[in-house]
C-alpha positions in Angstrom: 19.7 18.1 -15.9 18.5 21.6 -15.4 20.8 24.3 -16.5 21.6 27.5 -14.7 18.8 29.8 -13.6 16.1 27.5 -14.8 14.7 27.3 -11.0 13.5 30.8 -11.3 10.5 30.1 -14.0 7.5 30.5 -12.1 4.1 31.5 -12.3 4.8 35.2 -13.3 6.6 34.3 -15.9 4.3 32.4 -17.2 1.7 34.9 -16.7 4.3 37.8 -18.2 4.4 35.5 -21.6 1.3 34.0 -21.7 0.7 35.9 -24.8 3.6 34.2 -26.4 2.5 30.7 -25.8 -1.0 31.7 -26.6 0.7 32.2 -30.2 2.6 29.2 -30.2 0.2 26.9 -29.6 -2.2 28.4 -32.4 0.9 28.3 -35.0 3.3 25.6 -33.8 1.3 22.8 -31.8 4.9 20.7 -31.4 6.7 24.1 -30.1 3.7 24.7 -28.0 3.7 21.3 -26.6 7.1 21.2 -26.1 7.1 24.4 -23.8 4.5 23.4 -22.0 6.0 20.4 -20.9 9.0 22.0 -19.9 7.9 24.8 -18.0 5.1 21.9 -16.3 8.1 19.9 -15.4 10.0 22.5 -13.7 6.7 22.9 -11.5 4.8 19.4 -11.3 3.4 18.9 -7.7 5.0 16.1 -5.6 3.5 13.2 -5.5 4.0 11.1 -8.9 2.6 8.0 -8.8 -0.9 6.4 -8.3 -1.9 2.7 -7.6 -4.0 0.6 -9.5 -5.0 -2.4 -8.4 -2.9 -2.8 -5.7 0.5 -1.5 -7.7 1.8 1.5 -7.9 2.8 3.4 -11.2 4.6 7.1 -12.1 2.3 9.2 -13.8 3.6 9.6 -17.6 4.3 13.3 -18.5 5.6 13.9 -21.9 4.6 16.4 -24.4 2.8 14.6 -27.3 -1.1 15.4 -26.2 0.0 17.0 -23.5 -0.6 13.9 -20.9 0.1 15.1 -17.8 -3.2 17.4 -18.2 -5.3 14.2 -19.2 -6.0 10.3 -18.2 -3.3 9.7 -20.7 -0.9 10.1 -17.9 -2.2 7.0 -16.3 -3.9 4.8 -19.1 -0.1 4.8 -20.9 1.5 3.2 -17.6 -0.9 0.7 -17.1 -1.8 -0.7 -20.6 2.5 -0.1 -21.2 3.1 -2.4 -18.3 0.6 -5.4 -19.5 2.0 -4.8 -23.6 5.7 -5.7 -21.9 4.4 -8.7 -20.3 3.0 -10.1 -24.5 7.1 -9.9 -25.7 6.5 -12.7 -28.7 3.1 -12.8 -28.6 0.5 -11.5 -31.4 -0.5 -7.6 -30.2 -3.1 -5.6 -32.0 -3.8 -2.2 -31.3 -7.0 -0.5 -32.6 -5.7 3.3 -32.7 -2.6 4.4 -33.0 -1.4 5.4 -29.6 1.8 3.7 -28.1 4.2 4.5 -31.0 4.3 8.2 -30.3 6.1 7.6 -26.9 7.7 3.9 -27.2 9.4 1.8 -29.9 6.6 -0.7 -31.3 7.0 -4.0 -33.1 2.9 -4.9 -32.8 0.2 -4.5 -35.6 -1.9 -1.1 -35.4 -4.6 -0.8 -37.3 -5.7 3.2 -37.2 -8.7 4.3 -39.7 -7.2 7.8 -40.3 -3.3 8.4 -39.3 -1.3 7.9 -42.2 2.5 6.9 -40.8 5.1 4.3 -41.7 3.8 1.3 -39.7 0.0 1.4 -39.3 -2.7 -0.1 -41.6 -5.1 2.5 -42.8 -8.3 0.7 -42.8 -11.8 0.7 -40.3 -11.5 -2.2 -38.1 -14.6 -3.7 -39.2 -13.1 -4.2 -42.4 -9.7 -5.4 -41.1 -8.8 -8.7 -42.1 -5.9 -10.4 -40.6 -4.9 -13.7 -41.2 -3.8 -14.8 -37.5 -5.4 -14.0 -34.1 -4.0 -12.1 -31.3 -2.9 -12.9 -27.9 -3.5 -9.6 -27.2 -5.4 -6.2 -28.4 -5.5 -3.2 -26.9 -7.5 0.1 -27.3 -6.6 3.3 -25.5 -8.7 6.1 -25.7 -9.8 5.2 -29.0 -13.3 3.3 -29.1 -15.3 6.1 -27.8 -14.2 7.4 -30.8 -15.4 4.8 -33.4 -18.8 5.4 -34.9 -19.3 9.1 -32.7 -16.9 11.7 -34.1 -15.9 10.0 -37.4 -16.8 12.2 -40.6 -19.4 10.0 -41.8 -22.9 9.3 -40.2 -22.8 8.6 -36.7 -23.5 4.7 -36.3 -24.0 4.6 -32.2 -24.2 0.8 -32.6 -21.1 0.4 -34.3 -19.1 0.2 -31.0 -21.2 -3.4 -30.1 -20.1 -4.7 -33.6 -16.6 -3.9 -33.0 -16.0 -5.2 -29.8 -17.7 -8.5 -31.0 -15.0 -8.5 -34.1 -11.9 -8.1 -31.5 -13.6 -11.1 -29.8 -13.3 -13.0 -32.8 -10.0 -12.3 -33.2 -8.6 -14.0 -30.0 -6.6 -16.4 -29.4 -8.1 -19.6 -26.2 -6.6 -17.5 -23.4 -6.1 -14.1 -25.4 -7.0 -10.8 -23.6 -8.4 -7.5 -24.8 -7.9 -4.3 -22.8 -9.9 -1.2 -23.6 -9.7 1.9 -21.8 -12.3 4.9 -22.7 -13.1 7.9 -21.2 -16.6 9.3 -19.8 -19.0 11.7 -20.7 -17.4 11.7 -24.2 -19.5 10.0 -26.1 -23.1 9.6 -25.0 -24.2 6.6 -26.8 -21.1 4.5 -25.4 -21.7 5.3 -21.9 -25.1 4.2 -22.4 -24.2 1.4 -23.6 -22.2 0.5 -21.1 -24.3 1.8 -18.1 -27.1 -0.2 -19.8 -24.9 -3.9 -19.7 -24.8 -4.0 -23.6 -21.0 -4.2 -23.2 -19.8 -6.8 -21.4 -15.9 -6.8 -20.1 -14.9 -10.2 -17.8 -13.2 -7.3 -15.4 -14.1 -3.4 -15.0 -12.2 -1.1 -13.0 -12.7 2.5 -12.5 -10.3 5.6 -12.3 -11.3 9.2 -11.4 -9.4 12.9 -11.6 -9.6 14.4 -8.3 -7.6 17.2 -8.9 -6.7 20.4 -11.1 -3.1 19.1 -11.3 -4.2 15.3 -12.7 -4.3 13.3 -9.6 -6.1 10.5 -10.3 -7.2 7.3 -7.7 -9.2 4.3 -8.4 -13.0 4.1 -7.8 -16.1 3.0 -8.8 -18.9 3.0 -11.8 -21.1 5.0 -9.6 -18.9 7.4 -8.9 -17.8 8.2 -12.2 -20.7 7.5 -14.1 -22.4 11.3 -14.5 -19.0 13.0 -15.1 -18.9 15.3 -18.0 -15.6 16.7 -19.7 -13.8 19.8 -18.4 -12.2 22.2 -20.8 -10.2 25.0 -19.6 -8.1 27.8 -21.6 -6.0 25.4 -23.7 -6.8 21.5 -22.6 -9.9 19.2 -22.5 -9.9 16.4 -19.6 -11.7 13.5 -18.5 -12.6 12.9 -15.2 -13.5 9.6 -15.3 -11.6 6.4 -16.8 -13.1 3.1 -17.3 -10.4 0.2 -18.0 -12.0 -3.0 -19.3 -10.4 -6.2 -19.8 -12.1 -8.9 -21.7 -11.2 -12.2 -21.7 -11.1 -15.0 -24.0 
């Protein structure tokens, strides 16, 4: 609950002490983060949901990445909502996402974050002994072979996705979400058919204040990033869902 006198924080304040969280987010990222989410949350628009697929979903705000400035805000609902449905079943996840804002009992396999729960190795040279009934990636595979600090391997992306195949269990399910206009090579890719998902579904930002609705591939497909004073968005979302 809001205490006393918080109703008054508006936009001159935040324009009076701009300075101050200028400051804070160059030498305390988690402070930063954490005042930007409150003072966001004392002024988010109405209007807090979206629908996907014929459901509607609340937008998630919390401070970690700041997701109620990105596609986080809806990619965490929706791939949240079909990890709930997989209690007992084998869950992978390639990049470590869902444990910053929920308790997690499923593998993660993350090349680079080094954190009590996640196997520090490249997916390509993962080796479990089971398969999964489900895998997930959020926001991750545009990542893999583009921004890494080795030599960029565009085609690394195709080898990967044909690994997680492997990995399924008959009547196991892989869900992928990845922005546009991030990486070059992966939107050719997939504008070029070279990945193949059973279902594709688009989402696109249609607004300064992260509204986002569903649409389709050729509406989203030329959409670059956006960067403004302190946050880089996507405006485009593709959610694919392979199936085994």
């Amino acid at each position: 609950m809001l205490g006393k006198g918080m109703h008054l924080i508006d936009k001159s304040w935040i324009k009076r002490n701009l300075a101050v969280i200028r400051d804070l987010s160059r030498t305390n990222s988690l402070v930063f983060g954490r005042m930007a989410f409150f003072i966001y949350m004392l002024r988010k628009p109405r209007g807090n949901s979206f629908v996907f697929q014929g459901k509607t979903y609340e937008y998630f705000y919390h401070p970690y990445n700041f997701t109620w400035t990105n596609d986080r805000a809806i990619e965490i609902p929706i791939v949240w909502d079909i990890v709930k449905n997989y209690k007992g079943k084998r869950i992978l996840e390639i990049g470590n996402v869902l444990s910053y804002y929920f308790p997690v009992n499923h593998e993660i396999v993350d090349k680079y974050e080094r954190t009590q729960g996640v196997i520090n190795c490249d997916i390509l040279d993962f080796k479990s002994p089971h398969k999964y009934d489900l895998i997930i990636s959020i926001s991750t595979l545009e990542h893999i072979g583009w921004d890494e600090p080795e030599e960029r391997e565009p085609m690394k992306t195709l080898n990967v996705i044909r690994k997680l195949k492997n990995m399924l269990l008959p009547g196991g399910k892989i869900i992928i979400t990845f922005p546009v206009g991030c990486n070059p090579y992966l939107d050719k890719l997939f504008r070029d058919d070279k990945i193949s998902f059973t279902k594709t579904y688009y989402m696109k930002r249609i607004s300064k204040d992260n509204r986002w609705v569903e649409t389709t591939w050729h509406d989203i497909c030329n959409m670059n990033f956006e960067s403004d004073r302190f946050f880089k968005h996507s405006n485009g979302l593709v959610i694919g869902i392979i199936e085994a």
